[in-house]
TORMAR-83757 format. One line per field, with one value per residue: residue number from 1; residue in one letter; x, y, z of N, C-alpha, C in turn. Coordinates in steps of 0.1 Angstrom, whole numbers, always signed. Example, Ala and Ser with C-alpha at 12.3 -4.5 7.8 and 13.67 -1.06 7.14 Angstrom:
BEGIN
drendo <- 1,2
roba <- A,S
nxx <- +132,+128
nyy <- -57,-22
nzz <- +78,+71
caxx <- +123,+137
cayy <- -45,-11
cazz <- +78,+71
cxx <- +132,+129
cyy <- -33,+0
czz <- +78,+79
//
This chain:
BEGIN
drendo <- 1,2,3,4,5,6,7,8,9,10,11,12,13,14,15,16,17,18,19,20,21,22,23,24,25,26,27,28,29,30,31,32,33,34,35,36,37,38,39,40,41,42,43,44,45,46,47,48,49,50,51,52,53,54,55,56,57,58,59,60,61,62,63,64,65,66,67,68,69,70,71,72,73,74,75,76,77,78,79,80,81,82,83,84,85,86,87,88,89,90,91,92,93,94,95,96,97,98,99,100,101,102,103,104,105,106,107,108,109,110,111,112,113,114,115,116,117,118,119,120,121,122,123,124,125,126,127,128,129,130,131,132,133,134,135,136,137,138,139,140,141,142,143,144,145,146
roba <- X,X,X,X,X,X,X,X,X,X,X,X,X,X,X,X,X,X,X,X,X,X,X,X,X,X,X,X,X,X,X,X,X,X,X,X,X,X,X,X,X,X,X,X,X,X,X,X,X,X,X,X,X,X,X,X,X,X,X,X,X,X,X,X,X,X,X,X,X,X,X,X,X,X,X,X,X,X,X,X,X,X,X,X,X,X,X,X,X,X,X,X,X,X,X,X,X,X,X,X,X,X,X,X,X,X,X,X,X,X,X,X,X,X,X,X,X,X,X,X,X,X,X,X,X,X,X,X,X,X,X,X,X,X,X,X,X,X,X,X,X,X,X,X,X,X
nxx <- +1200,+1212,+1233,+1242,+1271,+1284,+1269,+1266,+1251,+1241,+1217,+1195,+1196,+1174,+1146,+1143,+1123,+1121,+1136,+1152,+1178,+1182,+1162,+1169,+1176,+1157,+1140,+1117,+1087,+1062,+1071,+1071,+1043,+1034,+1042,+1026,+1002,+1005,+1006,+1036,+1053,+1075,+1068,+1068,+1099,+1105,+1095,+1104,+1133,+1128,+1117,+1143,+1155,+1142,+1140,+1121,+1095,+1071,+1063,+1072,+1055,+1024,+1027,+1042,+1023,+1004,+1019,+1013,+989,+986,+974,+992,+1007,+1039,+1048,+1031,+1046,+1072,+1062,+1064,+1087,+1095,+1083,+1099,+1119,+1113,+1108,+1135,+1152,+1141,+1124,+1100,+1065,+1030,+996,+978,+994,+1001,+976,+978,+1003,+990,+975,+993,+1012,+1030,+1065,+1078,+1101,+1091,+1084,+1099,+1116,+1102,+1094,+1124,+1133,+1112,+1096,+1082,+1058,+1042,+1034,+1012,+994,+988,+1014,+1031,+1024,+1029,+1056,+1066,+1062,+1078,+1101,+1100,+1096,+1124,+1138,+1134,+1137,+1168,+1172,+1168,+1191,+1216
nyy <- +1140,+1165,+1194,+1224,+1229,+1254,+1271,+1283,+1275,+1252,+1244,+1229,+1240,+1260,+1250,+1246,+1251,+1247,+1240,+1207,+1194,+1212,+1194,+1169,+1168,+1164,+1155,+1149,+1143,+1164,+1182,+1174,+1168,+1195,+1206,+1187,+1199,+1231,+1220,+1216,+1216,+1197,+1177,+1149,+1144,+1153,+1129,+1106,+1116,+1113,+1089,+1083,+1088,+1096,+1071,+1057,+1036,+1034,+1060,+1070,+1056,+1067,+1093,+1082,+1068,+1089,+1102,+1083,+1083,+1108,+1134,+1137,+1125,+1125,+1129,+1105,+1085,+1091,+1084,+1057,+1053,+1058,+1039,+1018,+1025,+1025,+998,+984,+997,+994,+968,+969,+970,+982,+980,+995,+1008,+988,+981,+1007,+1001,+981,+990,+1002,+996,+965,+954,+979,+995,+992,+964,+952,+957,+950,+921,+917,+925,+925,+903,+875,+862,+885,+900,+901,+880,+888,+897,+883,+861,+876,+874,+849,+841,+861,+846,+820,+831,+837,+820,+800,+816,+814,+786,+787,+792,+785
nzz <- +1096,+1076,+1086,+1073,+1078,+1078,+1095,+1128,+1146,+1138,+1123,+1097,+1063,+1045,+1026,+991,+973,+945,+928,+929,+940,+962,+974,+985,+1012,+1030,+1054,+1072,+1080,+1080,+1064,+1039,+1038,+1047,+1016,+1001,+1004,+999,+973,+956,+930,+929,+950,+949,+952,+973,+985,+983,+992,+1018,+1020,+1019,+1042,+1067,+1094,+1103,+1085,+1092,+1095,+1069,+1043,+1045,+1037,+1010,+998,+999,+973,+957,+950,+937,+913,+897,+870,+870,+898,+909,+896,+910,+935,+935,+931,+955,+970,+968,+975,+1005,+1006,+1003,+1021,+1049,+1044,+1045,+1038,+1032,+1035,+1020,+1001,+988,+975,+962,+941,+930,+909,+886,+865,+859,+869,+875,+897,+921,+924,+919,+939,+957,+958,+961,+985,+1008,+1030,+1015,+1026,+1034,+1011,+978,+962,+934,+930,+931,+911,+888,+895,+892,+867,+856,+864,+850,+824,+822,+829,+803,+784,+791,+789,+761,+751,+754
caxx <- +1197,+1224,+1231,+1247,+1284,+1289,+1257,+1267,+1235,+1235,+1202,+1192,+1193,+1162,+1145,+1142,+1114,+1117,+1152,+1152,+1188,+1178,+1151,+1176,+1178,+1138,+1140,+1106,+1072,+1056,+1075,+1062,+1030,+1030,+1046,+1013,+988,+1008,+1009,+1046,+1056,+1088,+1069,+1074,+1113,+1108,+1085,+1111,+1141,+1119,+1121,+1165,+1161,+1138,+1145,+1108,+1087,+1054,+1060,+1070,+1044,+1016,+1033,+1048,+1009,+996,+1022,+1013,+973,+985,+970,+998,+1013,+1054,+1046,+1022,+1058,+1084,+1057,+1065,+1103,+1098,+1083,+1111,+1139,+1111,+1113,+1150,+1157,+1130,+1121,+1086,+1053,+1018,+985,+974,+1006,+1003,+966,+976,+1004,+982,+972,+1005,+1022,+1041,+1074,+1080,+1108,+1084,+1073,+1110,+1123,+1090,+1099,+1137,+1135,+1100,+1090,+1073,+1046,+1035,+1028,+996,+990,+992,+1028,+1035,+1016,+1039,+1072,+1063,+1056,+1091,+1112,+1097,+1101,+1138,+1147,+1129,+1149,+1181,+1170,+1170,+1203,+1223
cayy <- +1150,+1168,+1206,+1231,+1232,+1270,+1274,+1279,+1270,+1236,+1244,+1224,+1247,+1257,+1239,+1253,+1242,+1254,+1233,+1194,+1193,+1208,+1187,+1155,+1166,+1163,+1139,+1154,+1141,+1173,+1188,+1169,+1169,+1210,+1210,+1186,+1213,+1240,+1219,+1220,+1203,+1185,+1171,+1140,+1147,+1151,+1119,+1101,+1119,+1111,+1074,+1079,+1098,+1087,+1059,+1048,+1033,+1039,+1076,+1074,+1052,+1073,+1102,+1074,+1064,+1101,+1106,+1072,+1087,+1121,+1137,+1143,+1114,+1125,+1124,+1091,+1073,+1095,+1077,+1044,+1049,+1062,+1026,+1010,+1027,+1021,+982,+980,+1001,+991,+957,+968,+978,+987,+974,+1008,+1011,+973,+987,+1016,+996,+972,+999,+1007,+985,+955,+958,+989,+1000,+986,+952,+939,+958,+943,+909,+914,+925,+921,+887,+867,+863,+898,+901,+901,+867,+892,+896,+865,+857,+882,+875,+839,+844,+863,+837,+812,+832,+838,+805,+796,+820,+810,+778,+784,+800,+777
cazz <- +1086,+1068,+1084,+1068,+1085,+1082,+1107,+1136,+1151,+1132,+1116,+1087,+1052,+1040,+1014,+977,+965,+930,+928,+930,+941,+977,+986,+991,+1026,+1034,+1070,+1080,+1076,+1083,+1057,+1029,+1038,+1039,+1002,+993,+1005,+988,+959,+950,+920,+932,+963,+941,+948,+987,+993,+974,+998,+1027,+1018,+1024,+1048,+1075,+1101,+1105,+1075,+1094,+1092,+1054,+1038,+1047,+1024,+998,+995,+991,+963,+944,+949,+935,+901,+887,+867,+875,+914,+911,+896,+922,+946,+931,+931,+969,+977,+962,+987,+1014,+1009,+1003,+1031,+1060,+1042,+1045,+1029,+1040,+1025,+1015,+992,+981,+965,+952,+934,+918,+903,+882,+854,+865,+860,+882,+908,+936,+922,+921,+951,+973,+957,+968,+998,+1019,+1028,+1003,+1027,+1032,+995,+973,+948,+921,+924,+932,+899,+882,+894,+891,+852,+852,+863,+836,+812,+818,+825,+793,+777,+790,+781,+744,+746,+766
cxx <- +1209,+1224,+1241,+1264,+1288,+1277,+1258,+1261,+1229,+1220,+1205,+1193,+1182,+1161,+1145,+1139,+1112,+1133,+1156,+1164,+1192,+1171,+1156,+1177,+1165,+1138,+1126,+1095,+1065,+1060,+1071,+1046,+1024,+1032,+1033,+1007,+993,+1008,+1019,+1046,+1067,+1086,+1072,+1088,+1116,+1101,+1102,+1129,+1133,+1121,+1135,+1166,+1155,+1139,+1129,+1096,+1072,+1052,+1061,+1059,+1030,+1019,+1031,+1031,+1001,+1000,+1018,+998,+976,+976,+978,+1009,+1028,+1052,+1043,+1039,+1068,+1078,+1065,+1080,+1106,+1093,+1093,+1121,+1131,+1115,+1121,+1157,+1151,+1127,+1104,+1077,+1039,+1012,+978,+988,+1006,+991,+968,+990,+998,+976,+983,+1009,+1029,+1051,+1081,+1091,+1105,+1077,+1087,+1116,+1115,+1094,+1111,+1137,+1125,+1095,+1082,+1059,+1040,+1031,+1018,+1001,+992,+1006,+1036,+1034,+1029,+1055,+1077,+1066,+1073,+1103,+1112,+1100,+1118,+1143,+1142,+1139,+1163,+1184,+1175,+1186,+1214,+1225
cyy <- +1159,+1183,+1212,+1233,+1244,+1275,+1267,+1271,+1258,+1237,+1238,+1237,+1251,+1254,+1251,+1246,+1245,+1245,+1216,+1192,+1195,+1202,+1174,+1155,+1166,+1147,+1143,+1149,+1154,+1187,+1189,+1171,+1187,+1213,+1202,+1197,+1223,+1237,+1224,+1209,+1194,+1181,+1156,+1134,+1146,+1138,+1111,+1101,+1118,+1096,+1076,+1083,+1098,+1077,+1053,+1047,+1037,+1052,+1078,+1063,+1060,+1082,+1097,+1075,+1078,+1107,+1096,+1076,+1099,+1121,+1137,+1130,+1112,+1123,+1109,+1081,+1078,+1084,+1062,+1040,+1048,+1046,+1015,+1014,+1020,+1005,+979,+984,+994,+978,+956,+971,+979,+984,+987,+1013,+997,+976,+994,+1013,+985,+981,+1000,+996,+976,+959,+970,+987,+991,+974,+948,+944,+949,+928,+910,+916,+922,+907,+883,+869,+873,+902,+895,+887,+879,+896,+886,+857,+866,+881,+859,+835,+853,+854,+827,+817,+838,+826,+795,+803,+818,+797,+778,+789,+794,+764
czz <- +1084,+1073,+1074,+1084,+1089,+1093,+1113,+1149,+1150,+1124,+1102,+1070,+1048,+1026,+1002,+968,+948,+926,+936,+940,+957,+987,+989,+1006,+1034,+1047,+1076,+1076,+1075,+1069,+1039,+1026,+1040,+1020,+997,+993,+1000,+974,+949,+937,+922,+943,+957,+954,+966,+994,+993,+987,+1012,+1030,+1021,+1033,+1066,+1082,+1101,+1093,+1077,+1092,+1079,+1048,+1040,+1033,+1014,+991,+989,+978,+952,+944,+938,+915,+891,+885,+871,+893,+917,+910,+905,+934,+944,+935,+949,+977,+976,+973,+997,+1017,+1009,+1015,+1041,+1056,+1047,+1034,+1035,+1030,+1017,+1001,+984,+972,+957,+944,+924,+907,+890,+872,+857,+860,+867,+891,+917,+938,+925,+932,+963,+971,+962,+981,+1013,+1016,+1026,+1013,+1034,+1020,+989,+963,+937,+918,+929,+916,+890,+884,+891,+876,+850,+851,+851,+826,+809,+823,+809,+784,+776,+787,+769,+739,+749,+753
//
């Protein structure tokens, strides 16, 4: 976690939840999950910085998952983006986060990161089915171009 150098103390900075810019330093589960229950608007912004920031996926998926549940449509896709570092980083995903993307648009952050980097066979038939149906249609395309 990133302190502040001029403290002497090493203490972390505090956050500034009204300002996107400081929540990149968010390594805390516990931290996130107070800004839910206050219902900040840029917890989005700390799930998301949570996902880079974090060494263990079991402790961010829990989060990632409450932000891709959330009400509020800009959090629901920060969630989306935050499963995307999870799988590129960790090379994981959790079945509670594999549901609540089926949910979502193909095509997402977290359909081609889970395809790139977690192995094929931890993954749902529906994006199998979708990434399946991608490749065809760009070798079809480079097909006609070729």
């Amino acid at each position: 976690m990133d302190t502040d150098a001029s403290d002497p103390a090493g203490r972390a900075p505090a956050l500034n939840w009204q300002e996107a810019s400081t929540l990149r330093r968010v390594a805390r589960p516990e931290e996130v999950e107070a800004a839910f229950s206050r219902g900040e608007a840029l917890v989005g912004v700390a799930v998301i910085a949570l996902a880079l920031n974090h060494p263990d996926a079991g402790v961010i998926l829990p989060q990632v998952a409450r932000a891709m549940a959330a009400d509020d449509p800009e959090v629901r896709r920060q969630g989306v983006v935050a499963l995307a570092h999870v799988a590129r980083l960790h090379r994981t995903v959790d079945q509670h986060c594999v549901d609540l993307l089926r949910g979502f648009p193909r095509g997402n952050e977290a359909d081609d990161d889970l395809w790139s980097f977690v192995d094929h066979r931890l993954l749902p038939w529906w994006l199998w089915r979708y990434q399946s149906g991608q490749r065809w249609r760009w070798l079809v395309r480079d097909r006609w171009r070729g």
